[in-house]
Each structure stands twice: as C-alpha cells, then as structure tokens.
N, C-alpha and C positions, 0 to 999 in steps of 0.2 A: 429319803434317808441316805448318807451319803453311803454307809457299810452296810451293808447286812451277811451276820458271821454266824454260824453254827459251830461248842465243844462237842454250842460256834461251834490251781494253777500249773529240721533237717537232719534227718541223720546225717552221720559222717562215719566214713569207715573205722574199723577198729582200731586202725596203728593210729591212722591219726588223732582219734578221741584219748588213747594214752598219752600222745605227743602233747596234747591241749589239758588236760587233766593235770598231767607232769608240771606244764608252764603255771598254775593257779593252785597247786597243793593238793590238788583230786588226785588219789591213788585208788588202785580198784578195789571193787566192792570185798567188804569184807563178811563172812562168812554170816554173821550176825546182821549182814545191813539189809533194809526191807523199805516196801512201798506200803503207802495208807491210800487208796482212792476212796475217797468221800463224798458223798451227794447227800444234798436236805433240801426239803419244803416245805414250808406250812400248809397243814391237810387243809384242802377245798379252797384253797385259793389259786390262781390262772399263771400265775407266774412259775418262768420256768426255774427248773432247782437250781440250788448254789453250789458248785462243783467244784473242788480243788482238791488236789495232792501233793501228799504228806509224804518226802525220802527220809530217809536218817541212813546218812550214810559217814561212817569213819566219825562217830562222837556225836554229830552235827545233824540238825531238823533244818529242810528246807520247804517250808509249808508256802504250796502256789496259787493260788486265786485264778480261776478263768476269769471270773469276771466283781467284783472291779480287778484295775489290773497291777496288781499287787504279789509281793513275795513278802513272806518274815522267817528270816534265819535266824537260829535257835545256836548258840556256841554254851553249851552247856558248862565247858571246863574254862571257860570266860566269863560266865556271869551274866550274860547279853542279849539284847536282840537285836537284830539288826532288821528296819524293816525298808523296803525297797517301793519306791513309787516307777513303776514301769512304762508309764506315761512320761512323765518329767523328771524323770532319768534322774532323783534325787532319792539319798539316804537318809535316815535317820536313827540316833542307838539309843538302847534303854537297860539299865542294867536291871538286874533279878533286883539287888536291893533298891532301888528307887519302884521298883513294882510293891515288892512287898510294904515299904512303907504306905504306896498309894492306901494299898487293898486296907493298911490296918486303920487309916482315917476313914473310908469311903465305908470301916464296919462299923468307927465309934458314930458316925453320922447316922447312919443307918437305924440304927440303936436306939438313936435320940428323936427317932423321925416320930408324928403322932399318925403314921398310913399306918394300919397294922400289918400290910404285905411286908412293906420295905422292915417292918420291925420283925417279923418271922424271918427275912430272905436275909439279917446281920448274923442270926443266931439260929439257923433253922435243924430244926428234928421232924426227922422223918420215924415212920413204921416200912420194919423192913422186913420183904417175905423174899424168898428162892424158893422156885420151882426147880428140882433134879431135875425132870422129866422133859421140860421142855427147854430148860436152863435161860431162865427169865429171872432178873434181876426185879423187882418192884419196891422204889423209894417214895412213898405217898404221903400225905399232911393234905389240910382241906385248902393249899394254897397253888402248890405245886406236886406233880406227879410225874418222875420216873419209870420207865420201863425199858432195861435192858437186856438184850439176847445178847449173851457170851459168846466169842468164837474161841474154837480150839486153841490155844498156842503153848508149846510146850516149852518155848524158848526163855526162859529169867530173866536175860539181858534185854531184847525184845522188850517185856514186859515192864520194867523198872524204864527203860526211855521212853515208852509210850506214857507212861505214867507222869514220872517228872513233865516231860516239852507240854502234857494236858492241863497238867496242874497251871504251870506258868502261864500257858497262853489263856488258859481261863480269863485269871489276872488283865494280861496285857489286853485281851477283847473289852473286858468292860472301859477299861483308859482311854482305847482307842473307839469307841462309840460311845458318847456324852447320851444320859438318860438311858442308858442298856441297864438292866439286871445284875446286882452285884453277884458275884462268881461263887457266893459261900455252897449257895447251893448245890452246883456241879463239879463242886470240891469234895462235897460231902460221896455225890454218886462215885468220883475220882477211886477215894478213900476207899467206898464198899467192895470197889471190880478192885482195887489194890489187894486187899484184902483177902479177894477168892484168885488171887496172882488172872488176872483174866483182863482181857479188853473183850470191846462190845465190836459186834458187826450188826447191831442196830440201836438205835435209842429214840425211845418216842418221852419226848418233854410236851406234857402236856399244863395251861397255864388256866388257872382257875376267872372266874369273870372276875374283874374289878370295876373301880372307876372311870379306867382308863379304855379299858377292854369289856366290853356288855355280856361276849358270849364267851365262853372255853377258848383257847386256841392250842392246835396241836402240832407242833413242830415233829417231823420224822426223817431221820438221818441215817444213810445207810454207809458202814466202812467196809471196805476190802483188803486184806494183805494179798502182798506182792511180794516174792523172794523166786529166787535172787531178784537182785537189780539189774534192769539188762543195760548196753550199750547208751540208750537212748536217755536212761536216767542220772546216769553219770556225765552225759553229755548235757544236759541239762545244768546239772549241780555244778559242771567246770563254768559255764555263761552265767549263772549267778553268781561264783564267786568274783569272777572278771567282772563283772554289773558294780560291785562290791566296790572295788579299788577304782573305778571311775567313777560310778556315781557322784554325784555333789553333796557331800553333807554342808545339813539342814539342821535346824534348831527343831526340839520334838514339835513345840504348837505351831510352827510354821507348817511342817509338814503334816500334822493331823490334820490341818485347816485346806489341803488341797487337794484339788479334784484329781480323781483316780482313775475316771474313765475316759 
C-alpha cells in the first residue's frame, strides 16, 4: 500500500533561524501556536508505528510524515492544500472546495453501494457514552467503534484549528489513498470532541470483521501537544515553506501516482 495514514514528519542558531524565517514569511511563534506529535499502530501487528508532526504555526498546519516522505500544508485562509513529495522534490494543490465536492460524491456513491459497511460508513450513527471519570469519549455501531481519551486544553483557538485542519485532512486522506474508508465517520468522532471543545491524546478505532477483513482490527493512536514552539520547529516550517516556492508543481494524479519513499 503505497500510504498508510492515521486522523489518519540541523539546528541553526537563533539569529540566524529569524534571519531565514524572515527570508520565507516565518515570523515567530505566536502565543497560540503549538505542536501535535502523533504515533499509531495497528494492535498485534509487527510493524513499526506511523509517526508524524503536526505545527500550526501563525494560521498555517504543517503536517510531516517520517515515513513515507511526505509533508501537507494546510493554508487555512487560502482554501488549500499544499502537499509536498520530499523525495521528488515535487508539489501538488488542492483546494477545500474541490475536497469537499470529492467527499459529497464519494457519500452519494456510498449510499448507493449494496456492502452494508460502505452504506453505514455514507451515513453512519453511532451510540454515544462519556465517561467524567476517566474522560473517555465512546462512539460505537456494530460496524465501527470509537474510543476517545480527551486531553486538557483550555485554549478556544487551539481548539477550533485542530478541529477544522482534522476535519479537512479527513477528507484529503481518503483522496489521497484510493480504496481507504470514507471519512464520514471520523467527522462524526471530529464533531463529538468539537462539541465537548476538546481534542483527544488517544484514539483507538477499532473495525468490525467484514469481507474484506475476517477478524476485528484495532487501530491506536497516540497525540501529544507541544507549546510553545521551540527554535527547531520554526526552523522547520521556514525549509518547508522554501520546499514550497521550488518545488515542481505537478498535476494532482501525477503526483498521487508517485512513489514517496
């Protein structure tokens, strides 16, 4: 499989990482701006987890891939994605409305499908419990099952960007992996932590057997915040944006179509 995504990557001194920030639009960290380090694996299987980091810094999501070797930036007040192939030094952009259009055929398909998963997963309801006590989030249906631990965050603005860049990249994960799971469903889990103003620092998606799949499979994902943003991640976010204006844009199915590692 050529993705596999989990909702779905030198220092240099300080004068000179302002000097270089300065050169590419990176200004420093603003009071509001934070890291997401994120790890997931499929429970009982040998491979090692899939690891990447999530900045938002000054408006902007810069979600990094270890491995394949990948970036997708998020310009929220743009409309956009911008997704970066770090091997073959190519671009590619996709705006919110051409996602959103994808998502609303890829629901009526769905709909129409005669699998009953794929006809639950266009339209799906869940039963929804919270635990106070342990502050466990649980969205269940005999298809798919949810389970969310909340972490503290007291921040609104926080909140409402983690939410939107989730909501979207939902979206953009199923696009960008042909035959993936459409996204209604961890739109719906999106909605509920929306709802209790909360993000998760865990989520176990667990997948009931089908056709396709003989036994359960349990996906488990752990997030971290990070605030401030130190030196290293602004130094980062400046060689992506520079990644950015040289890269080679590329047509979207050219660049879905090629290897990342």
């Amino acid at each position: 499989m050529r993705r596999r995504r989990f909702f779905i990557n030198g220092m240099v001194v300080w004068g000179l990482l302002l000097a270089t920030a300065a050169l590419v639009g990176v200004s420093a960290a603003r009071g509001d701006d934070f890291r997401i380090d994120n790890s997931a694996v499929v429970v009982g299987e040998k491979d090692p987890p899939s690891e990447s980091t999530t900045i938002f810094c000054n408006g902007v999501v810069y979600d990094c891939m270890k491995s394949p070797a990948e970036t997708v930036v998020f310009e929220r007040a743009a409309g956009r994605f911008v997704l970066l192939n770090m091997k073959s030094r190519t671009r590619a952009e996709l705006t919110t409305g051409e996602l959103a259009a994808f998502s609303n055929r890829l629901q009526q398909l769905a709909a129409r499908n005669s699998d009953p998963v794929l006809k639950f997963l266009a339209a799906p309801k869940f039963q929804e419990r919270f635990d106070e006590a342990t502050q466990e989030l649980t969205l269940s249906s005999p298809w798919v099952t949810y389970r969310a631990t909340l972490m503290p965050e007291a921040d609104p603005a926080a909140i409402e960007q983690y939410h939107e860049f989730s909501d979207w990249y939902a979206r953009l994960n199923t696009l960008l992996s042909p035959g993936s799971r459409p996204p209604f469903a961890r739109l719906m889990l999106n909605a509920a932590l929306a709802q209790r103003k909360a993000m998760p620092s865990q989520v176990m998606l667990t997948l009931a057997p089908s056709k396709s799949n003989r036994t359960p499979i349990t996906v488990e994902s752990t997030h971290q915040i990070v605030r401030p943003l130190k030196p290293s991640d602004l130094d980062r976010v400046a060689q992506i944006r520079e990644s950015m204006g040289k890269y080679k844009l590329v047509g979207f199915e050219h660049y879905r179509k090629a290897d990342l590692r």
